[in-house]
C-alpha positions in Angstrom: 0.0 0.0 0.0 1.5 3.4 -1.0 0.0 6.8 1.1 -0.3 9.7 -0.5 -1.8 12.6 2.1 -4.3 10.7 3.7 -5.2 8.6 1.6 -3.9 5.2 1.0 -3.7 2.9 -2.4 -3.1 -0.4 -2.8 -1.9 -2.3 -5.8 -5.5 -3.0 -6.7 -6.6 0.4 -6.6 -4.2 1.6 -8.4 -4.6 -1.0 -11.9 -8.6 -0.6 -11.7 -7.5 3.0 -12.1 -4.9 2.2 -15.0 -7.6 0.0 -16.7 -10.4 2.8 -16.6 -8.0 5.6 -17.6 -7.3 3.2 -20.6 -10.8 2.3 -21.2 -11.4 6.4 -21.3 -8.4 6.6 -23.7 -9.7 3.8 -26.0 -13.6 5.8 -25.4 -11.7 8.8 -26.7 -10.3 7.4 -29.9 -13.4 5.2 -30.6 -15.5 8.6 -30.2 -13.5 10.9 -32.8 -13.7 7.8 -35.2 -17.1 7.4 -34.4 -18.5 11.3 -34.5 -15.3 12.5 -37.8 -14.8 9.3 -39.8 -17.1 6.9 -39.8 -19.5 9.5 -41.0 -17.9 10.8 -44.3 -16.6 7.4 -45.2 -20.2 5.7 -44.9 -22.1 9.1 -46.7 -21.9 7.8 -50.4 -19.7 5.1 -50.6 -18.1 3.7 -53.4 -17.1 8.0 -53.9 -17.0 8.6 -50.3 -14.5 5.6 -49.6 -11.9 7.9 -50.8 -10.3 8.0 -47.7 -9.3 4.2 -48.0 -7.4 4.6 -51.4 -4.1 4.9 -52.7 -1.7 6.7 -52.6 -2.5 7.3 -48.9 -4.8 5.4 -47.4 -6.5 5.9 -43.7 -6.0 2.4 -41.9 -6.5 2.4 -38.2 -5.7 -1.1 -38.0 -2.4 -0.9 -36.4 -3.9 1.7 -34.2 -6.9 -0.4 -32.7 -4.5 -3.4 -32.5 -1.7 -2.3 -30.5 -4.4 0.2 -28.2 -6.9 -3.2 -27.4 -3.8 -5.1 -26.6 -3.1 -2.8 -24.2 -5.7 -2.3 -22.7 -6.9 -5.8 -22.4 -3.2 -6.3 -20.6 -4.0 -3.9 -18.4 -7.5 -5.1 -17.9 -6.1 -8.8 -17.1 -3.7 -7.2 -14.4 -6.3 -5.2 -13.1 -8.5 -8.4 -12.3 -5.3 -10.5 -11.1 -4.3 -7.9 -8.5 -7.9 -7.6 -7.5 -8.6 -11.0 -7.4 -8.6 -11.0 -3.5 -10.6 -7.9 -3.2 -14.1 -10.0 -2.6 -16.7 -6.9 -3.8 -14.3 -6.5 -7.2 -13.1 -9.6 -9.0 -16.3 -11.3 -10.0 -17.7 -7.9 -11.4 -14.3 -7.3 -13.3 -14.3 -10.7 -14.8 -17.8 -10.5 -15.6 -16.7 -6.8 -16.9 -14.1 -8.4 -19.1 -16.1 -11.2 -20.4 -18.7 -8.6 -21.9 -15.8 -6.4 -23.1 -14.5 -9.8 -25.0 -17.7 -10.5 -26.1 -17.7 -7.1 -27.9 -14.2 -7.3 -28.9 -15.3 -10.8 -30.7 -18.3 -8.9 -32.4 -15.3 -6.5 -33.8 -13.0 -9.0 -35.1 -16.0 -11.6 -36.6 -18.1 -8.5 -38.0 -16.9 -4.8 -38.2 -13.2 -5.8 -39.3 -13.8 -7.7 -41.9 -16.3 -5.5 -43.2 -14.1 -2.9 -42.9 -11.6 -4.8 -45.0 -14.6 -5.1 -47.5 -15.2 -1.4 -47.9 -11.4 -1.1 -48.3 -11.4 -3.2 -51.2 -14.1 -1.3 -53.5 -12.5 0.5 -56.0 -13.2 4.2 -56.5 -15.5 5.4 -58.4 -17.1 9.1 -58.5 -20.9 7.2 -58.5 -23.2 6.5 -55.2 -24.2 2.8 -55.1 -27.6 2.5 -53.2 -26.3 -1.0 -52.0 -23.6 0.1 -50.7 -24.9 3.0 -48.7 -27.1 0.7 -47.2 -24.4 -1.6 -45.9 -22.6 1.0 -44.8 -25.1 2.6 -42.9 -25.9 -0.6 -41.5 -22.2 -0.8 -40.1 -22.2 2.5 -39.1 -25.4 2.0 -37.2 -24.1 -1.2 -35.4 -21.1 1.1 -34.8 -23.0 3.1 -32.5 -23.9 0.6 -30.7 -20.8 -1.5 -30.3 -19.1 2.2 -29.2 -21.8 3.0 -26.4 -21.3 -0.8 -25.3 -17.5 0.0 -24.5 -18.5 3.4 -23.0 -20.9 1.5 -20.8 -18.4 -0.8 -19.8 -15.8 1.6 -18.6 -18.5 3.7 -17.2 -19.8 0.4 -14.9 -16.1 -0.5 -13.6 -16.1 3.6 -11.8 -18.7 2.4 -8.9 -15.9 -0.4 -8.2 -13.7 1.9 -6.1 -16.4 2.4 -3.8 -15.5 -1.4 -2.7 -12.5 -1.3 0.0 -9.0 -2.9 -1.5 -8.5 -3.9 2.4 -11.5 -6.1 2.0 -10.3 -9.7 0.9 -11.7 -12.6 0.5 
């Protein structure tokens, strides 16, 4: 346990904090994408997908990889070291098991799609097709993004639970 002023923080308290800060951080990113990109790449696709052709190409790929992984380190840490803090670890590993869940929906759906999207050539025309599917992503988008703000949001009320408190 480390003391700062009068207040003390253990181990525990300290990764649950790591693992929300990351979760804003990811929240951030996922909200600029959400509310800047998603929007004029989904507007009139095959013109609008623009933004995924050569000679420079927007790929967050690398990006959402490398920020997950991350994360979902920190995440795992954050449940180990409060494993033994009674009122926390089922709710973080029920936590992470939802966050997996969407983070499965991501790599079976919105990745491959995105791949998809990546792959249409450009061409200065609106095809009604694809405008649908892409507003269909984007829609599920929405949803998959206030899932992960949700998530973070629920892991806040864990600090109320004492660290000292083991079991």
């Amino acid at each position: 346990m480390e003391k700062t002023g009068s207040i003390t923080y253990s181990t525990a308290d300290k990764w649950l904090f790591f693992c929300i800060a990351g979760y804003f951080i990811m929240n951030g990113a996922q909200l600029w994408e959400t509310a800047i990109m998603v929007p004029a790449w989904t507007k009139a696709p095959p013109a609008s997908l623009v933004f995924f052709q050569e000679p420079y190409p927007l790929d967050f790929k690398q990006f959402w990889i490398i920020t997950h992984s991350i994360h979902e380190l920190i995440f795992i840490i954050a449940i180990v070291t409060n494993w033994r803090v009674k009122q926390r670890k089922f709710k973080l590993l029920l936590l992470f098991i939802a966050h997996f869940a969407i983070r499965a929906w991501t790599l079976l759906y919105f990745a491959p799609a995105i791949d998809q999207f990546r792959e249409v050539p450009f061409s200065g025309a609106v095809d009604q097709l694809l405008v649908e599917k892409a507003a269909g992503w984007r829609n599920w988008n929405y949803l998959r993004v206030s899932l992960f703000f949700m998530l973070n949001m629920l892991m806040i009320p864990l600090f109320k639970y004492n660290s000292n408190d083991r079991g």
